[in-house]
Backbone as CSV, one residue per row, in Angstrom:
resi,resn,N_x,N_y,N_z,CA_x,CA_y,CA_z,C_x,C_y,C_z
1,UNK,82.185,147.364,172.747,83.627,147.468,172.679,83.962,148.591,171.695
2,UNK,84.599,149.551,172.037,85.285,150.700,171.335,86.177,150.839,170.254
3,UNK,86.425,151.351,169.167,87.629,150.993,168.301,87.580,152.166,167.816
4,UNK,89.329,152.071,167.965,89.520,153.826,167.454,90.702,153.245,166.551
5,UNK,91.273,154.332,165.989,92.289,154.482,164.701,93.186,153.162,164.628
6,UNK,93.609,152.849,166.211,94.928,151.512,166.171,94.273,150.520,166.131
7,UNK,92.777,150.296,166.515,92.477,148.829,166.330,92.475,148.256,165.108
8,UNK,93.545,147.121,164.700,93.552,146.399,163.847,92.601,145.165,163.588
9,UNK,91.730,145.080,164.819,91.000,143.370,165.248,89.641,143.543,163.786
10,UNK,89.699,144.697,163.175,88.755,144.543,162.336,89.335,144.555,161.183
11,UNK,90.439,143.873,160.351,90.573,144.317,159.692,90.078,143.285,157.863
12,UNK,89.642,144.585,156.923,88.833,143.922,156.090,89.709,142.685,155.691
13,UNK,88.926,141.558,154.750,89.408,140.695,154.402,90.300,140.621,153.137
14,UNK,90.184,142.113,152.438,91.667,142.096,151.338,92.597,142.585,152.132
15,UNK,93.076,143.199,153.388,93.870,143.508,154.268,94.248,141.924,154.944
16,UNK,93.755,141.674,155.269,94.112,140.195,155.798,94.717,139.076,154.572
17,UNK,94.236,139.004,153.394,95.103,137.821,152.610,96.156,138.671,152.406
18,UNK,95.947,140.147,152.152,97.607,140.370,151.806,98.579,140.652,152.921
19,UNK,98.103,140.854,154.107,98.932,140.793,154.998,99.853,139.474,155.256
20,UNK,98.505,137.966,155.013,99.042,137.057,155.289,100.048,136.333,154.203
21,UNK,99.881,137.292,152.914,101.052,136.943,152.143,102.330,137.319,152.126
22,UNK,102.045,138.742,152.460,103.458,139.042,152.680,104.415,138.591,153.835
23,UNK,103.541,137.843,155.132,103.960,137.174,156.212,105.117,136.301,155.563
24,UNK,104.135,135.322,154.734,104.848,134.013,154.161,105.823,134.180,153.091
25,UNK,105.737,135.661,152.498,106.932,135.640,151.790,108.592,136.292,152.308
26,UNK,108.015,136.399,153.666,108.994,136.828,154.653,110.114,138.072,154.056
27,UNK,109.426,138.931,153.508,110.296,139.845,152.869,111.078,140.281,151.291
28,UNK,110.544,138.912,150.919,110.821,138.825,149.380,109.551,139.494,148.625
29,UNK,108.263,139.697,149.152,106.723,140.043,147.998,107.433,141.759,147.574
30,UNK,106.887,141.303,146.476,106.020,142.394,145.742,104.451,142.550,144.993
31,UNK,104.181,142.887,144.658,102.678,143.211,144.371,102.603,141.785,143.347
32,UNK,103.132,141.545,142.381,102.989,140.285,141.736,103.131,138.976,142.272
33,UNK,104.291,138.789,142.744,104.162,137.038,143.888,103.065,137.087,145.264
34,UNK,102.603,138.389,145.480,101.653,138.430,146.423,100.273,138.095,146.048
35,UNK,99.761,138.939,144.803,98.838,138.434,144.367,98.853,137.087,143.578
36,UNK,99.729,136.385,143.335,99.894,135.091,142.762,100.050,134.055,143.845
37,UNK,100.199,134.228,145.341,100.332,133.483,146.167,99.002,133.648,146.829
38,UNK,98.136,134.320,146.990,96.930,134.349,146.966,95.675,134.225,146.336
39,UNK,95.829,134.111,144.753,95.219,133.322,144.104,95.096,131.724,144.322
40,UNK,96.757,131.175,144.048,96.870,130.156,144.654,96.337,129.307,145.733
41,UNK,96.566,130.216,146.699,96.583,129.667,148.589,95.029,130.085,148.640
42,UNK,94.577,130.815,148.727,93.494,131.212,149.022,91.880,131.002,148.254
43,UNK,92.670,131.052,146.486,91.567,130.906,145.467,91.105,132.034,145.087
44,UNK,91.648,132.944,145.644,90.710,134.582,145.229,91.577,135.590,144.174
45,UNK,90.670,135.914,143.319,91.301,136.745,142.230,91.624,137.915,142.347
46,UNK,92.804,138.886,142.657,92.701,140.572,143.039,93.573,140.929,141.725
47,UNK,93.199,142.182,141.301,94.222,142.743,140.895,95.015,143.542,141.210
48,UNK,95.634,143.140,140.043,97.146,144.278,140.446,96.628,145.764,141.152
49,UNK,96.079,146.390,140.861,95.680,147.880,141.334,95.454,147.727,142.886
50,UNK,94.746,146.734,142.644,93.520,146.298,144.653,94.938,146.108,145.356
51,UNK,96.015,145.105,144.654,96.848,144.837,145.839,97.714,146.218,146.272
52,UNK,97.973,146.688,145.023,98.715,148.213,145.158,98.118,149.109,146.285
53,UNK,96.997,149.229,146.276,96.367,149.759,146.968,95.938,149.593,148.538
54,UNK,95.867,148.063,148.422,95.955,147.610,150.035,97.130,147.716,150.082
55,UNK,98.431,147.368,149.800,99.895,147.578,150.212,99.951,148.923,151.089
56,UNK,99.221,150.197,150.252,99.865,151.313,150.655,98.938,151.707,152.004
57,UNK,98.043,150.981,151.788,96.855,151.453,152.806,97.576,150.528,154.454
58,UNK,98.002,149.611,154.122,98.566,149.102,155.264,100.066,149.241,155.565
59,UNK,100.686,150.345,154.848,102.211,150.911,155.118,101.481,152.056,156.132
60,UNK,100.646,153.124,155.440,99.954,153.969,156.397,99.619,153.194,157.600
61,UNK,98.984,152.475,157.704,98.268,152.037,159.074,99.598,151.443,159.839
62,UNK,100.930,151.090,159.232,102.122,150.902,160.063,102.046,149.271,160.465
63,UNK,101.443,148.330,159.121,101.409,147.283,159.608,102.394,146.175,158.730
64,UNK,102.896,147.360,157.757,104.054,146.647,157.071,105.179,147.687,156.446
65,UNK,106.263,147.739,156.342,107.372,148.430,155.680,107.577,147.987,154.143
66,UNK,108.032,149.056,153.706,108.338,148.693,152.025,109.634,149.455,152.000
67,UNK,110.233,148.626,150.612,111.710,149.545,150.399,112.010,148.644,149.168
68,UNK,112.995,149.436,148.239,112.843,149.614,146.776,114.449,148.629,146.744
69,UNK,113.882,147.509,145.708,115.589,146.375,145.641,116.473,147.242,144.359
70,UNK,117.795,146.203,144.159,118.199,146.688,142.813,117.466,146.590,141.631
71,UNK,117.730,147.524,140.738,116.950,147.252,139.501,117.501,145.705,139.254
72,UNK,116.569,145.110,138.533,117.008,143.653,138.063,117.932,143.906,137.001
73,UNK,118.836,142.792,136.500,119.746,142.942,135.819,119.617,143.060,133.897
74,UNK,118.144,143.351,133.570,117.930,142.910,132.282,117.963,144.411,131.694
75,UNK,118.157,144.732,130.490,118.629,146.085,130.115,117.428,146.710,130.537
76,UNK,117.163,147.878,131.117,116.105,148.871,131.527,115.731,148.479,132.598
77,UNK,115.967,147.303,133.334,115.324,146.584,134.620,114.913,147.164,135.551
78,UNK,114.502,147.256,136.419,113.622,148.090,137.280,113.509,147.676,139.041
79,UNK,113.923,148.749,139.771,113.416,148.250,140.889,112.415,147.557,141.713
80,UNK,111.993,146.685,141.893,110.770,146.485,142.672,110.518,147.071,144.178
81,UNK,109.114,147.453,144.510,108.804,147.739,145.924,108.416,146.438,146.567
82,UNK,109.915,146.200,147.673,109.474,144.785,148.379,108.983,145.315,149.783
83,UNK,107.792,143.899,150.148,107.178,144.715,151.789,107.672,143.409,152.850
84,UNK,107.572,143.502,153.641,107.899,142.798,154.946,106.649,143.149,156.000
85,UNK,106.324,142.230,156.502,104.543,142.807,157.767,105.653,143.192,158.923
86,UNK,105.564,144.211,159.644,105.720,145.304,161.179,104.795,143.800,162.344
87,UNK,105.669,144.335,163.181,105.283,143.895,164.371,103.603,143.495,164.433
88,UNK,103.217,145.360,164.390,102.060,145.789,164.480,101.070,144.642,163.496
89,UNK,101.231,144.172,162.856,100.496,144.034,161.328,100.592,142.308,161.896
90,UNK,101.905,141.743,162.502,101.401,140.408,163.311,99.915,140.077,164.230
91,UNK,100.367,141.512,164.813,99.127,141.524,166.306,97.975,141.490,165.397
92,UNK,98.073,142.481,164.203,96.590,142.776,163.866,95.503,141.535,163.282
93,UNK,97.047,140.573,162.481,96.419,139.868,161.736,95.912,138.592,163.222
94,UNK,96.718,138.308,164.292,96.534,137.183,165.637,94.575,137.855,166.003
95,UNK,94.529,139.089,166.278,93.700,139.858,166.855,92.336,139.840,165.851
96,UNK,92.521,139.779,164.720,91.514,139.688,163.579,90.808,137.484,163.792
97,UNK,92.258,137.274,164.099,92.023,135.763,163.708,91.363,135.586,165.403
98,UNK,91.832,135.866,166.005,91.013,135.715,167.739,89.552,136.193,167.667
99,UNK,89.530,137.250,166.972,87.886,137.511,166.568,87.259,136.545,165.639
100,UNK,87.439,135.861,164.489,86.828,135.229,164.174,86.583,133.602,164.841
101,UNK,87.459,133.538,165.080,87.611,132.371,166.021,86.463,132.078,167.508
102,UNK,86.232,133.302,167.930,85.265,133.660,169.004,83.730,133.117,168.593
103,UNK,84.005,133.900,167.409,82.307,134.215,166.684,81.790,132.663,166.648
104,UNK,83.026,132.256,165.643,82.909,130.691,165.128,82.292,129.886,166.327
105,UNK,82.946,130.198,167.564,82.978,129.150,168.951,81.223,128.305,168.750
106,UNK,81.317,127.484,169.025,79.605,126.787,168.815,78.711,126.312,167.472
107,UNK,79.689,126.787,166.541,78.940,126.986,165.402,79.648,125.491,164.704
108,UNK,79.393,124.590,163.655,79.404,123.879,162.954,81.272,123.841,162.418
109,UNK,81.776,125.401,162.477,82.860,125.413,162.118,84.073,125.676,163.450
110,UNK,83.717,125.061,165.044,84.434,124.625,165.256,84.272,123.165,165.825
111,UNK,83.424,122.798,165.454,83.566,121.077,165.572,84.624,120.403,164.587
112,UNK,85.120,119.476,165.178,86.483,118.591,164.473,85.260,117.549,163.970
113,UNK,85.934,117.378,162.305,85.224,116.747,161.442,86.233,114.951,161.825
């Protein structure tokens, strides 16, 4: 099977928790409640830089939008960059999860416990 630039069905696994965070924060994340909702939910430690970095790496790949709120209201307050997941970035994350799901088929982890 072939994969060129748009296939998302591979995508690494720090691309995938933060995709799937920013899903669930439906438009409110920024780099801090994202990586704090994935510590949480998931158990895995990233930092601030890693998430910065997957953010921008998956605005390029067109699988999520970002755009800058009001500065908050505290003297010097500051805009945040909030993201929302693209269409695209649904399919990728369904298409990633259909692949693992395949692999799994037979194996110990899809028998119902």
């Amino acid at each position: 099977m072939a994969s060129g630039p748009a296939d998302h069905s591979r995508l690494p696994e720090v691309e995938q928790l933060v995709l799937l965070a920013v899903l669930r924060l439906e438009g409110t994340g920024y780099a801090v409640p994202i990586r704090d909702l994935i510590a949480r939910e998931a158990g895995v430690e990233l930092s601030r830089g890693s998430i910065y970095v997957t953010l921008d790496r998956l605005e390029r790949k067109g699988l999520v939008d970002s755009w800058f709120s009001e500065p908050t209201r505290e003297p010097g307050g500051k805009a945040r960059r909030l993201f929302r997941i693209r269409p695209p970035g649904v399919v990728a994350l369904k298409a990633a999860r259909r692949a693992i799901d395949r692999l799994a088929t037979g194996t110990v982890l899809s028998r119902r416990v």
